[in-house]
C-alpha positions in Angstrom: -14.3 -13.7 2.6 -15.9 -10.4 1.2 -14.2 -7.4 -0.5 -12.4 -5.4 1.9 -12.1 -1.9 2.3 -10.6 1.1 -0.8 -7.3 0.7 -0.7 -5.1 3.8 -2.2 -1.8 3.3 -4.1 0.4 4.5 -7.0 3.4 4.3 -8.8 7.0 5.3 -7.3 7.2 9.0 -8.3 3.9 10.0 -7.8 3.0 10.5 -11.9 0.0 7.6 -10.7 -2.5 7.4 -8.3 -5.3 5.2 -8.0 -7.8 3.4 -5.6 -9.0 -0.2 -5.8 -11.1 -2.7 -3.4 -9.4 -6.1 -3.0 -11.8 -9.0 -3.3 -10.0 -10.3 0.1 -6.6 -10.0 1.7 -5.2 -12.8 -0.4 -2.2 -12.4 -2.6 -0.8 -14.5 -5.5 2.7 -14.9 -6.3 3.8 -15.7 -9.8 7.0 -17.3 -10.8 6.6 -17.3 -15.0 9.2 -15.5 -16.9 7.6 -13.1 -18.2 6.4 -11.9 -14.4 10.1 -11.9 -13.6 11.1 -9.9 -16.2 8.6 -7.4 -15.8 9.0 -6.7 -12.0 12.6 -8.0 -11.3 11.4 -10.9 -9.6 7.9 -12.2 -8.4 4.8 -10.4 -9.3 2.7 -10.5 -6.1 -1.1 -9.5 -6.8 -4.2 -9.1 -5.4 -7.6 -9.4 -7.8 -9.4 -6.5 -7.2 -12.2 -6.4 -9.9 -12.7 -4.0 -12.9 -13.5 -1.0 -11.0 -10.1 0.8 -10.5 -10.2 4.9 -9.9 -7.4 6.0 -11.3 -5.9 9.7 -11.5 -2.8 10.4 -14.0 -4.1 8.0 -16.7 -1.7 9.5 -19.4 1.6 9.0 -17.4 0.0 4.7 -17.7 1.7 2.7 -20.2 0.1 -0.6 -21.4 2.3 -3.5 -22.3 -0.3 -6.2 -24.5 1.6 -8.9 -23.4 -0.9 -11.9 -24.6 -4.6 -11.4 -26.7 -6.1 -11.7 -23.6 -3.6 -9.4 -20.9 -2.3 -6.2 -20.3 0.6 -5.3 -18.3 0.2 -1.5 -16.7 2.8 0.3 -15.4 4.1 4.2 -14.9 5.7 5.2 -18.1 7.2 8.0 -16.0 9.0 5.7 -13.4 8.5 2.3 -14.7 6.3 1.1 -11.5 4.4 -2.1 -12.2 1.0 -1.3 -11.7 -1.8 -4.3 -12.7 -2.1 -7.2 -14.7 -5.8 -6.7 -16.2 -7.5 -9.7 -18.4 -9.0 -7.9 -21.5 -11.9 -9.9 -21.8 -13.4 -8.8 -17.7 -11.4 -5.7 -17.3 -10.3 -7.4 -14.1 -7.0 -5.7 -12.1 -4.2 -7.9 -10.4 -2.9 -5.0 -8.7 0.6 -5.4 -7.8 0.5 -5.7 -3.5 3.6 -3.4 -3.5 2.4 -0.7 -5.3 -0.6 0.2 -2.4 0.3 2.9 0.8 -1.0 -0.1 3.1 0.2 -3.5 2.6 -0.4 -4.5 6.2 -2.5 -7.7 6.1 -1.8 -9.1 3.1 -1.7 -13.0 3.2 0.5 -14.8 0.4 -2.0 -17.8 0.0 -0.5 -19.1 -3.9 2.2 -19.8 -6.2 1.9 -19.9 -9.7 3.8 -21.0 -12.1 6.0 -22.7 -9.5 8.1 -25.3 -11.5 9.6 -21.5 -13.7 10.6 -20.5 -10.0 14.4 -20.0 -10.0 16.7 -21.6 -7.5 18.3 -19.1 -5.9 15.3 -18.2 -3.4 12.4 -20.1 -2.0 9.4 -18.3 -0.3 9.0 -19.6 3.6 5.0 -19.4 3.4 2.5 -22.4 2.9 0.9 -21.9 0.1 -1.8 -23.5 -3.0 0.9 -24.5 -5.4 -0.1 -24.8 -9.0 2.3 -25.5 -11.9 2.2 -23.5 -15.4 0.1 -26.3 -16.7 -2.5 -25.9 -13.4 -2.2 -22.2 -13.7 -3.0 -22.1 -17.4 -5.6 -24.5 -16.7 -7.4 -22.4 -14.0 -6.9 -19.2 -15.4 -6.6 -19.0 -19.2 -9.0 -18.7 -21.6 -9.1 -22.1 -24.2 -7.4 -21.3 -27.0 -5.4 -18.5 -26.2 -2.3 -19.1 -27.2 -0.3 -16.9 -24.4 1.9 -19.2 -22.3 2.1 -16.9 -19.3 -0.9 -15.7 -17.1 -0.5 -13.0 -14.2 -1.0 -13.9 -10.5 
């Protein structure tokens, strides 16, 4: 499937706006700690390349959370925004934080043996492991236990 079309979006109290093009409607969910922690719960993303347009880039924090990942989020409100790999600039925006979400598919699970007990997602999805995850995703040799969606 090609990209799809702009898609606007931004943080809870307004401080961020932004613009991005999804590759497709597909979303991620990932289970790994660090995810958790960030969002309260599952970070669900969409890849939507390196070109993000974003307006309010000083209310953006930027959380380094590996050598090769940044967390971005609303240092005004706290939104989680986008994981972004370092090395292609490319943006995992979070699904909830676009004005549309209508169409979204959830078609993966990463990280799915960190998933906690207490709630199970109903969809049928690609299930990959932290080991299957790292191995997809991660860079050789990098050290960071915990990739994005």
């Amino acid at each position: 499937m090609g990209q799809t079309e702009k898609l606007d979006g931004g943080c809870l109290c307004g401080a961020v706006r932004f613009s991005a093009t999804p590759d497709n409607r597909h979303s991620g969910a990932c289970h790994c700690d660090m995810c958790r922690r960030w969002t309260a719960g599952s970070f669900y993303a969409t890849a939507c390349g390196s070109a993000v347009e974003i307006h309010g880039e000083s209310s953006i924090g930027i959380y380094s959370s590996s050598d090769w990942a940044e967390r971005h989020f609303c240092k005004q409100c706290g939104t989680s925004l986008w994981y972004k790999l370092k090395s292609t600039g490319e943006h995992y925006v979070s699904i909830e934080a676009f004005d549309d979400t209508e169409g979204f598919e959830l078609v993966r699970q990463i990280y799915i043996d960190e998933k906690p007990t207490y709630y199970a997602l109903c969809n049928e999805t690609q299930n990959m492991t932290a080991a299957q995850a790292e191995a997809a995703f991660a860079p050789s040799n990098s050290g960071d236990e915990n990739v994005g969606s």
